[in-house]
PAVODREN-64775 format. One record per atom (N, C-alpha, C, O): atom name; x, y, z. Coordinates in pm, whole numbers. Atoms other than C-alpha are relative to their C-alpha. Layout:
N
atom,u,v,w
CA,X,Y,Z $
...
% end
This chain:
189
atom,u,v,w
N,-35,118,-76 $
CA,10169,-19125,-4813 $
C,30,-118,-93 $
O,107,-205,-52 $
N,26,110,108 $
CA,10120,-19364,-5130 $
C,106,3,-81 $
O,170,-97,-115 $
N,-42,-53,39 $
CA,10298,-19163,-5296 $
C,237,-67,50 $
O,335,-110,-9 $
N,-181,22,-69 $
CA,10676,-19214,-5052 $
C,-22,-144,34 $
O,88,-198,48 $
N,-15,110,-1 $
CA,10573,-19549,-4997 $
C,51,-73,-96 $
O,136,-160,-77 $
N,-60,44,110 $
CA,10630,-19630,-5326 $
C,120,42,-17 $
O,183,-43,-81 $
N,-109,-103,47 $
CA,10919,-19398,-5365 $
C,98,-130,77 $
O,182,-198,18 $
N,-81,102,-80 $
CA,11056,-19642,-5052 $
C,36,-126,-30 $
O,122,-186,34 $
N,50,158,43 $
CA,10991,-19967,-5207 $
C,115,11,-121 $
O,205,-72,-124 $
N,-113,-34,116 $
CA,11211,-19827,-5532 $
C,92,-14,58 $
O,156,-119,59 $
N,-168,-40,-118 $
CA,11492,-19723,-5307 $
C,47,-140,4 $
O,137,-188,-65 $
N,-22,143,-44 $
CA,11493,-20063,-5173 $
C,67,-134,-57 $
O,137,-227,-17 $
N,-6,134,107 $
CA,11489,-20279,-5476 $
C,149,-32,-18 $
O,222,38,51 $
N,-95,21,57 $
CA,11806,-20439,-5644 $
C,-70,88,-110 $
O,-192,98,-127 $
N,10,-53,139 $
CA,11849,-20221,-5978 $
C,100,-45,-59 $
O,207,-66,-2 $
N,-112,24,72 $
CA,12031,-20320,-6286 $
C,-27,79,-82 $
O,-144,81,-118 $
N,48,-62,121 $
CA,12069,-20065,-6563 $
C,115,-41,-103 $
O,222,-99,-85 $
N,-60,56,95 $
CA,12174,-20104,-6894 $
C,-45,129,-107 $
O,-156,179,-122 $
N,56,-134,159 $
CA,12189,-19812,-7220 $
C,-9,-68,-112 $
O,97,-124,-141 $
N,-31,107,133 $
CA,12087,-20012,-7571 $
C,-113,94,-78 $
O,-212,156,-40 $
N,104,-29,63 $
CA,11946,-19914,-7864 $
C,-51,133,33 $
O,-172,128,57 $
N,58,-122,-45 $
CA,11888,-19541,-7776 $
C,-139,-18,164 $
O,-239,53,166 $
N,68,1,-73 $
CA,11702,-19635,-7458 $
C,86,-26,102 $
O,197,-69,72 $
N,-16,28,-104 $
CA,11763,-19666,-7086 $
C,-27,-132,75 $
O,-140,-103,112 $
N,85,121,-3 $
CA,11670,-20035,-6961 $
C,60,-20,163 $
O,181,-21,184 $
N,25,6,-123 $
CA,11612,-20077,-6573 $
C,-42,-108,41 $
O,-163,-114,18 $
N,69,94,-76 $
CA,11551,-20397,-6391 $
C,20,18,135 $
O,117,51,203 $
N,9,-20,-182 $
CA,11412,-20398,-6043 $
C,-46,-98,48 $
O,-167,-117,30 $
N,59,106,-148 $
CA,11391,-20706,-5766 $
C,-2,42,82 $
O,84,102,146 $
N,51,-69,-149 $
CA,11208,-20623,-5513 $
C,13,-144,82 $
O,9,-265,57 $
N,29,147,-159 $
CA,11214,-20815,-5143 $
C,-81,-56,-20 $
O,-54,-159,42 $
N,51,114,1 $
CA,10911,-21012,-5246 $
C,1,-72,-108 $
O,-94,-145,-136 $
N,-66,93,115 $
CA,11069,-21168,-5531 $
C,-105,55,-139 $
O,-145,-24,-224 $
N,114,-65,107 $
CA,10825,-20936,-5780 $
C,155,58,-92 $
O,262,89,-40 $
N,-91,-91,33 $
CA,11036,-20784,-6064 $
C,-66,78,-112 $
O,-145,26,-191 $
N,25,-114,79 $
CA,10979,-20466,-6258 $
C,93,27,-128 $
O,212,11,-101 $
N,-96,-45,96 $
CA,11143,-20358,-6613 $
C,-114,114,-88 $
O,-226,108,-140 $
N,17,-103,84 $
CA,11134,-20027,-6759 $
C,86,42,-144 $
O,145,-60,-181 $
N,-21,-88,94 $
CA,11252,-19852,-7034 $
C,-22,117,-32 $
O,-140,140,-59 $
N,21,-95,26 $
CA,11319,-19511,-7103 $
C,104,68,-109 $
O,221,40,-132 $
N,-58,-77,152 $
CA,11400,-19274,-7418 $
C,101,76,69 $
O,79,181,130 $
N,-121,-112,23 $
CA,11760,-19155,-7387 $
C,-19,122,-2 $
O,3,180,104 $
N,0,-98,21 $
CA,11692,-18845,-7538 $
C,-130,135,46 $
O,-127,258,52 $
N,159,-39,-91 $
CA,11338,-18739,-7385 $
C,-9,-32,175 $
O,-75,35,255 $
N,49,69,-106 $
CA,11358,-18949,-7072 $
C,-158,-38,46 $
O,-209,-54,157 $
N,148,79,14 $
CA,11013,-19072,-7147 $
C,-43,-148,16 $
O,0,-222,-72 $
N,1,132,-48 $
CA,10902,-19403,-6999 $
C,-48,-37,-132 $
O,-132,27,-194 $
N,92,50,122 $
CA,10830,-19612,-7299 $
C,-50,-184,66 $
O,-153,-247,41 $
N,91,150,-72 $
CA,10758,-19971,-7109 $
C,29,21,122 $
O,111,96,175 $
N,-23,58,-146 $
CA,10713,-20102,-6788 $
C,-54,-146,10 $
O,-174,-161,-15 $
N,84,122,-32 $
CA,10619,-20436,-6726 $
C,43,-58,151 $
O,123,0,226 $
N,-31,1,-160 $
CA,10610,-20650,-6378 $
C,18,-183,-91 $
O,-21,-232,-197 $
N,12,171,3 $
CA,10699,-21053,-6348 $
C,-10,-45,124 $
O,33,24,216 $
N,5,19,-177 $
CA,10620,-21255,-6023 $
C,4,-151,-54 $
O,-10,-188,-171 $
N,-28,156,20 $
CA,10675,-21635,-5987 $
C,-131,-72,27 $
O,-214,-22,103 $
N,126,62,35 $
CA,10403,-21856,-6040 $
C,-34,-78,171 $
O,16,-45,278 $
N,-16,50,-91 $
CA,10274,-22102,-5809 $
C,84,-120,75 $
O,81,-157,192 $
N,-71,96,14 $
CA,10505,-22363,-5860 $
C,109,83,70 $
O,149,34,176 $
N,-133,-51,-26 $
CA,10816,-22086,-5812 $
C,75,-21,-102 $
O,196,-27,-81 $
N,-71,-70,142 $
CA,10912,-22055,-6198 $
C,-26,117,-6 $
O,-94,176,77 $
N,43,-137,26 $
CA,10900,-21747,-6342 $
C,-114,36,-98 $
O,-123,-9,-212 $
N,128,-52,103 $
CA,10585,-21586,-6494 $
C,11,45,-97 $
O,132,60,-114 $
N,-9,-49,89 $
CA,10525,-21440,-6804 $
C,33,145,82 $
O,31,171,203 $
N,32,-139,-29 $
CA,10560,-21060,-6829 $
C,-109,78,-9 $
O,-156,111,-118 $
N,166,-110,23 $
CA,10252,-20847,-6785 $
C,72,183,-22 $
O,137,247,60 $
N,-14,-128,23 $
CA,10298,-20499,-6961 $
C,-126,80,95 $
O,-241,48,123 $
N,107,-139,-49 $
CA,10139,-20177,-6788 $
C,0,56,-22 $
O,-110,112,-25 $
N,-38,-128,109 $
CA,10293,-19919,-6969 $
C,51,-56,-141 $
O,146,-133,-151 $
N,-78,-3,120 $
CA,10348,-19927,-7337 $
C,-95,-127,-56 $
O,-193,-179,-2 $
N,74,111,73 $
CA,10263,-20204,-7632 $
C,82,-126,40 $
O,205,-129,42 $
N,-47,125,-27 $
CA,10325,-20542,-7537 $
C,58,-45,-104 $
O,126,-130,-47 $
N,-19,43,169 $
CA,10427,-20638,-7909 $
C,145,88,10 $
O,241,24,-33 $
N,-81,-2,67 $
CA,10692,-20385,-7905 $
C,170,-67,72 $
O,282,-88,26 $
N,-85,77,-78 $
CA,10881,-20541,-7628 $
C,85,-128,10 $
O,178,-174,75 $
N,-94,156,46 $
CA,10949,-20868,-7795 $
C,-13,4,-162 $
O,-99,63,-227 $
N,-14,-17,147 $
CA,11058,-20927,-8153 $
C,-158,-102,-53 $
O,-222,-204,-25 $
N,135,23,129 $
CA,10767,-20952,-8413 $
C,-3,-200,-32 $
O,100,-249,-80 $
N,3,123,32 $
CA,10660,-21353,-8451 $
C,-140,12,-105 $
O,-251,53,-72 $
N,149,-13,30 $
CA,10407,-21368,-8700 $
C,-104,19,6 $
O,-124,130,-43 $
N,154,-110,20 $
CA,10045,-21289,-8676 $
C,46,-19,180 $
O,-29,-115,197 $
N,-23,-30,-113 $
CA,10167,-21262,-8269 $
C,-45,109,84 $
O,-50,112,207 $
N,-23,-136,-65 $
CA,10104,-20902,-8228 $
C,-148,-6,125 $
O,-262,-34,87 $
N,158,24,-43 $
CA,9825,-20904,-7941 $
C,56,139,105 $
O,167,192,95 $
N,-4,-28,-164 $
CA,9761,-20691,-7560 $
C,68,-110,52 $
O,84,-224,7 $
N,-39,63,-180 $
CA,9904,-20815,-7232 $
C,-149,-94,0 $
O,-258,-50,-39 $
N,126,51,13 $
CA,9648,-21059,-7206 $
C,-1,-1,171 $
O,-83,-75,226 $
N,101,-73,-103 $
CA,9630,-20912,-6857 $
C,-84,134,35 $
O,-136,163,143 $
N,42,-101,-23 $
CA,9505,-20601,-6926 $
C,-115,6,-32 $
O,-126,-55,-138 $
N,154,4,-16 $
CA,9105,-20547,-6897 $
C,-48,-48,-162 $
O,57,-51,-227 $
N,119,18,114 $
CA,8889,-20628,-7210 $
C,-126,0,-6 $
O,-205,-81,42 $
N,159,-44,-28 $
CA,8583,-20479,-7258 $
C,-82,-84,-154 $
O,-36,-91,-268 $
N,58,86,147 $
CA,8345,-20691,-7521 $
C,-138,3,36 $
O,-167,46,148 $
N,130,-24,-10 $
CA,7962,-20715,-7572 $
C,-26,-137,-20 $
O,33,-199,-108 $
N,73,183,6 $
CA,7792,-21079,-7534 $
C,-143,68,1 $
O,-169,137,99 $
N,186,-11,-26 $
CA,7378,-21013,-7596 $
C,-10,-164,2 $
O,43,-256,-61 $
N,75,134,21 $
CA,7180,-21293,-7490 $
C,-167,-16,-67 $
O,-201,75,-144 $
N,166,-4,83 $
CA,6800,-21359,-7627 $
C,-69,109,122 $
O,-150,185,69 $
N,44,-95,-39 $
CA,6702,-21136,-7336 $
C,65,112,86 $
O,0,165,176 $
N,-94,-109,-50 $
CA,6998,-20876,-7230 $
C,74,22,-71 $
O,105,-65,-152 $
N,-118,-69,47 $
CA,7241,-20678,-7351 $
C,103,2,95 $
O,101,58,205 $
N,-146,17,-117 $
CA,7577,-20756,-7189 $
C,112,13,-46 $
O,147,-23,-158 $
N,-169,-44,22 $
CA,7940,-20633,-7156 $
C,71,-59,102 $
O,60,-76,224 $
N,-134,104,-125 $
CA,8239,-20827,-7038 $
C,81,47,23 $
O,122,91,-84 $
N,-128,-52,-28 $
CA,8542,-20687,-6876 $
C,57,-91,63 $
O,31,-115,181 $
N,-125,74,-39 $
CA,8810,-20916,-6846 $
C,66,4,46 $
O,122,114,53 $
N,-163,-48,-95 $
CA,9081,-20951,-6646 $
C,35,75,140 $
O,141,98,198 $
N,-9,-74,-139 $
CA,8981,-20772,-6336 $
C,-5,-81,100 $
O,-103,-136,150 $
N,13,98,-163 $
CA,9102,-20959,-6039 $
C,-30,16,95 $
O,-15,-63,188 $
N,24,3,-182 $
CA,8976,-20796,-5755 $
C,-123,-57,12 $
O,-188,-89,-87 $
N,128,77,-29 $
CA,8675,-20949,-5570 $
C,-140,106,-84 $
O,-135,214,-144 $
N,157,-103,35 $
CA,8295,-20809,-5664 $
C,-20,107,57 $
O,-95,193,10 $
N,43,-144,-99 $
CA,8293,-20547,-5399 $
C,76,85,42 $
O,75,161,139 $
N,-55,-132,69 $
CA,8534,-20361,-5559 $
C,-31,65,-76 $
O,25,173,-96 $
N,84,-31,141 $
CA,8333,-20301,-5835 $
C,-133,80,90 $
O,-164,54,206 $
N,97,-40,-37 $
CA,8030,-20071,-5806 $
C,-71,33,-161 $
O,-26,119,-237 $
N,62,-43,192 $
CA,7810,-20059,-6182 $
C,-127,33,38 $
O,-205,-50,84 $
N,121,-43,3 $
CA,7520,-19801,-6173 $
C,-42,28,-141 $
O,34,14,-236 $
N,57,-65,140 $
CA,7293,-19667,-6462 $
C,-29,189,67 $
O,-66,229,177 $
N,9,-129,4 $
CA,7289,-19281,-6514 $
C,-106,-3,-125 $
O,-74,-34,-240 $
N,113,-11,74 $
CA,6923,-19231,-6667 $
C,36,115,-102 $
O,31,97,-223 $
N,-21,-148,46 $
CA,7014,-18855,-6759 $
C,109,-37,-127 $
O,125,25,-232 $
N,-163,-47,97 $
CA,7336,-18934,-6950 $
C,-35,-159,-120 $
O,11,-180,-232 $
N,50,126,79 $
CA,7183,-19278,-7089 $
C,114,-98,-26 $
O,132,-158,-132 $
N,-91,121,-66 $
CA,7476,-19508,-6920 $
C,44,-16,90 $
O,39,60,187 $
N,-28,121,-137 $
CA,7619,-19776,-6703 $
C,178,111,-24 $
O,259,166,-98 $
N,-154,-39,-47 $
CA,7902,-19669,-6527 $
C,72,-111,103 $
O,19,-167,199 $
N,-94,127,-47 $
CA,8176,-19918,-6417 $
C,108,93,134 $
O,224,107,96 $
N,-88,11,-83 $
CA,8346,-19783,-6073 $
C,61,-89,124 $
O,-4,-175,183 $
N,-99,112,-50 $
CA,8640,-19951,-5869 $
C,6,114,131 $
O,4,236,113 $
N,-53,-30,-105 $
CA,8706,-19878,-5491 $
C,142,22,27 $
O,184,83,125 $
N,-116,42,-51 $
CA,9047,-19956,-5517 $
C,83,88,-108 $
O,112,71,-226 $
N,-85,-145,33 $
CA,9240,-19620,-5561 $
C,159,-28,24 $
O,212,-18,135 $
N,-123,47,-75 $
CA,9608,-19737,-5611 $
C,72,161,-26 $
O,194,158,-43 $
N,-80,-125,4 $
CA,9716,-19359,-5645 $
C,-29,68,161 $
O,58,93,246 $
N,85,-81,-132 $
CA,9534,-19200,-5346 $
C,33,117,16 $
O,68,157,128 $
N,42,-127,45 $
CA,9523,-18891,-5464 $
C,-126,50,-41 $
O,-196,-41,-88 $
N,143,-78,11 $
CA,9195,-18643,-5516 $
C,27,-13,-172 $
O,123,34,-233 $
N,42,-60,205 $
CA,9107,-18645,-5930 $
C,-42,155,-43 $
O,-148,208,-9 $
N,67,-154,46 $
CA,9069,-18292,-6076 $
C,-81,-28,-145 $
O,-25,-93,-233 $
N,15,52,132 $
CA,8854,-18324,-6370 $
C,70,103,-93 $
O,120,65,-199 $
N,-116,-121,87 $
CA,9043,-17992,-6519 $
C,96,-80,-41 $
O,163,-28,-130 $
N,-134,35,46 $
CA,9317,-18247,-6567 $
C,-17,-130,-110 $
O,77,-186,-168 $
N,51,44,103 $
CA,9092,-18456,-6794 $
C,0,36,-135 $
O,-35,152,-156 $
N,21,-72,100 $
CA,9107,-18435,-7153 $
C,-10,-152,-116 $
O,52,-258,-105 $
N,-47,100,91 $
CA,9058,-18653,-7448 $
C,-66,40,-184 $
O,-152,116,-229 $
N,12,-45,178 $
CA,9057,-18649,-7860 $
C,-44,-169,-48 $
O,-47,-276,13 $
N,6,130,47 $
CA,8974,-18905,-8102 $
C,54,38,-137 $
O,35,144,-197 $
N,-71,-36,147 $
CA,9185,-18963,-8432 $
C,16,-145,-56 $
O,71,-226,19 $
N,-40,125,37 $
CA,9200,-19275,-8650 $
C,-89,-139,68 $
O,-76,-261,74 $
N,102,121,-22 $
CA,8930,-19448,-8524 $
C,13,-44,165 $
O,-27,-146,220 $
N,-100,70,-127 $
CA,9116,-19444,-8174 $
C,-57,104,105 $
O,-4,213,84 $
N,-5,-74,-118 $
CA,8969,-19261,-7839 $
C,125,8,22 $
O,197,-71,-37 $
N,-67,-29,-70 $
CA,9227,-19116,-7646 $
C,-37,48,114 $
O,-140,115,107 $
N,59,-53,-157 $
CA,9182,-19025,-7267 $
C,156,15,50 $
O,231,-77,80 $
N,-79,-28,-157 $
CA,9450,-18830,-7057 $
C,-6,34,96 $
O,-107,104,90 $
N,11,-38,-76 $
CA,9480,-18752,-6755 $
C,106,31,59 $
O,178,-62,95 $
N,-139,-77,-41 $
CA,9770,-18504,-6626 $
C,32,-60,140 $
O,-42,-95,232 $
N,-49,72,-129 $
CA,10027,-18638,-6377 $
C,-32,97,89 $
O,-19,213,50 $
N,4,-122,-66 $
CA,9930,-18447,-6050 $
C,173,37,83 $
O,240,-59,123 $
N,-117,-100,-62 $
CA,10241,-18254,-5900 $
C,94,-81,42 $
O,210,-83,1 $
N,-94,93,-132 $
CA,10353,-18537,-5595 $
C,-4,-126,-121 $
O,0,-225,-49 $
N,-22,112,48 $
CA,10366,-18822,-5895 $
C,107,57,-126 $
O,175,-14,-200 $
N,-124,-56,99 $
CA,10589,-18567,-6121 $
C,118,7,85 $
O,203,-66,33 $
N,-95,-57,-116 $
CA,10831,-18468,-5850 $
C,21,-141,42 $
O,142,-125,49 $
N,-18,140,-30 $
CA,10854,-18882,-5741 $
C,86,-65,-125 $
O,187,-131,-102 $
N,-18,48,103 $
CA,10904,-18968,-6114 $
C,188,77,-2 $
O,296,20,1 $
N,-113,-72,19 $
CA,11168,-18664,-6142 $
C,119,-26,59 $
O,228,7,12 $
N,-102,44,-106 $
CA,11363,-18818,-5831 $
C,22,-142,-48 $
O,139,-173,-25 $
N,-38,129,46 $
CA,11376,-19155,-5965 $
C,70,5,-135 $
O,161,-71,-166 $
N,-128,11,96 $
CA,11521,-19059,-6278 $
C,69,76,3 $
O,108,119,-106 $
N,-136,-51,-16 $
CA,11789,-18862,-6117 $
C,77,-98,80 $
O,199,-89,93 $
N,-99,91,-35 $
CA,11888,-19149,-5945 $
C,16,-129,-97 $
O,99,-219,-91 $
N,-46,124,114 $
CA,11864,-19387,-6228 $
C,124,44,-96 $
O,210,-31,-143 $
N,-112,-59,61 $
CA,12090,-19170,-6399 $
C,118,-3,34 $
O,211,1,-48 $
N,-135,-12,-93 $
CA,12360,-19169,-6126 $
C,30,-167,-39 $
O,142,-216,-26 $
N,-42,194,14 $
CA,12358,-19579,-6209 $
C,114,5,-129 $
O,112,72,-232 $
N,-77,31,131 $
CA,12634,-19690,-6427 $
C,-22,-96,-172 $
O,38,-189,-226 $
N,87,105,131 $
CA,12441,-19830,-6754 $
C,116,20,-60 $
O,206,103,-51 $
N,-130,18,105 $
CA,12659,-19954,-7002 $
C,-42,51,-172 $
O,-146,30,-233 $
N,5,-71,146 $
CA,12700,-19779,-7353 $
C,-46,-163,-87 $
O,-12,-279,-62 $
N,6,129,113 $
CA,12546,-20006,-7674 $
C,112,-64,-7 $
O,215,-13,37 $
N,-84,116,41 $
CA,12741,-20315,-7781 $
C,45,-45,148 $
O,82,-161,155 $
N,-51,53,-162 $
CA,12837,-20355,-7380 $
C,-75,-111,22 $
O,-176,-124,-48 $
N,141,120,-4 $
CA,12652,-20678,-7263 $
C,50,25,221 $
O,-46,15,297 $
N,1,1,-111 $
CA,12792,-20636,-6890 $
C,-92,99,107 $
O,-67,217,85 $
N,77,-73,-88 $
CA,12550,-20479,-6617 $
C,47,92,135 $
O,127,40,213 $
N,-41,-92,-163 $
CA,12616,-20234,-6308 $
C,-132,-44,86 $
O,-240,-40,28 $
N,84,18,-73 $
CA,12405,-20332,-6034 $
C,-27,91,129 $
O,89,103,169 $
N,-14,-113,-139 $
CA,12335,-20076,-5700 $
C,-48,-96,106 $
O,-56,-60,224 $
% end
């Protein structure tokens, strides 16, 4: 259901595409004046960004918030610049003289979306959210993660109805007329 809703909401949008630089580049306005930009690898068709913009409260335009990909590589290099989306969560440790405390940043939903228990057995706090924007069942079989370079990794495999959604959206992004490098003009649908 979550799943074709979204699918509907795509459909819907204005799209502009554009081919540069060995990539695919997609902008989407949606009916509530929200806009989306992707990027995808030419030769893979691998999403490499996504970010969203929405208009402030005034009715300028917002920064961009990345969701997929590095925020850094999306805009050219400014000196010591390189940071996160400074909307995406941040987890940090504050102790006070009598607790041990962790901050997660950036989460806008109310408190009673949040649920944080302690697991005695496993000897931690666990941080869960009510607010399932996939609404799909989790398999943990589709869990997996490594660590290399000092760096966790955590995946979790697309399930079936978000491959098959993805697969249909970039057969119709494809049908769009993007313009070859050095072009600066846009096709719009």
């Amino acid at each position: 259901m979550a799943v074709q809703c979204w699918s509907n909401i795509l459909k819907k949008a204005k799209k502009t595409a554009l081919v540069h630089d060995g990539k695919r580049k997609i902008h989407y306005l949606f009916e509530d004046g929200k806009e989306m930009a992707e990027e995808y690898d030419i030769k893979t068709d691998d999403l490499i960004v996504r970010k969203w913009r929405k208009k402030n409260s005034l009715g300028a335009q917002g920064q961009w918030e990345v969701e997929v990909g590095d925020s850094y590589s999306t805009a050219p290099l400014q000196d010591d610049l390189i940071k996160e989306s400074s909307s995406n969560p941040v987890l940090m440790r504050k102790d006070t003289k009598t607790c041990f405390q962790w901050r997660v940043r950036n989460l806008p939903y109310p408190k009673e979306v949040y649920g944080v228990s302690v697991e005695p057995a496993e000897r931690c706090c666990i941080i869960r959210t009510t607010n399932k924007k996939c609404q799909l069942p989790l398999e943990s079989t589709a869990l997996t993660f490594s660590h290399a370079n000092n760096t966790l990794i955590i995946s979790y495999q697309k399930p079936k109805e978000i491959l098959t959604l993805e697969q249909d959206l970039l057969r119709e992004l494809k049908k769009m007329k993007g313009n070859s490098e050095g072009d600066v003009d846009c096709k719009t649908q």
